[in-house]
Residue, then its C-alpha position, 0 to 999 in steps of 0.5 A: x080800102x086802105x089794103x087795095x090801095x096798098x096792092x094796087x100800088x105794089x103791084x103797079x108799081x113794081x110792073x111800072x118799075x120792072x118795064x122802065x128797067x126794060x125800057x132802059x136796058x133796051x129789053x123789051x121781052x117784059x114791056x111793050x116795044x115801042x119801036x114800032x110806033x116810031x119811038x127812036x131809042x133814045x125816046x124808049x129810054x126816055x118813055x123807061x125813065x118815065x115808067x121807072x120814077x112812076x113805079x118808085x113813085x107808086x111803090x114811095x106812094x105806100x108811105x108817102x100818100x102824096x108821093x102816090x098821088x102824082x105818081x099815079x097822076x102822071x102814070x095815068x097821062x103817060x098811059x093816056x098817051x100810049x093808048x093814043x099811040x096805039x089808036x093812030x097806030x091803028x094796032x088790035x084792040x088786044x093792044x089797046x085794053x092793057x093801056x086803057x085798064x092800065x090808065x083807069x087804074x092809075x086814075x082811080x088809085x089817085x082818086x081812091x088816095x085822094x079821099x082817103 
């Protein structure tokens, strides 16, 4: 479990740390735009702060279990609230799945961390 644990967290966290670059460069070709859920820029560079310390989170997690755990945690809130927005938004279910997998991840890579 330890191994997954590590893969789940590199992986997650690099994606996590690659779209809050993208967020904040005003980029989004690699991440979700957000503009059309009526996201100023200002609040897409704040959504890409919030992607990018979750992902160095994720990625500091490898080492420091704790570090891990309330990035995941809070990665989980964060996607929580982006599949909402997409309900309202009443976007396609192909729109809703990447964030619900996304928040089931990051709720079970906390658990997984907890008990180990």
């Amino acid at each position: 479990m330890h191994i997954t644990l590590m893969i789940t967290g590199s992986l997650f966290g690099g994606l996590f740390f690659i779209s809050g670059s993208s967020h904040l460069a005003g980029a989004t070709r690699w991440c979700t735009p957000v503009g059309h859920l009526g996201f100023s820029a200002r609040a897409t560079r704040a959504i890409g702060v919030f992607e990018l310390a979750g992902g160095a989170g994720l990625l500091a997690g490898l080492w420091f279990p704790l570090a891990g755990i309330v990035a995941a945690g809070s990665l989980f809130l964060l996607t929580t609230g982006a599949l909402q927005y997409h309900h309202w938004y009443q976007d396609k279910p192909r729109k809703l799945v990447p964030a619900a997998l996304t928040a089931l991840v990051m709720l079970t890579h906390a658990a997984a961390t907890v008990v180990r």
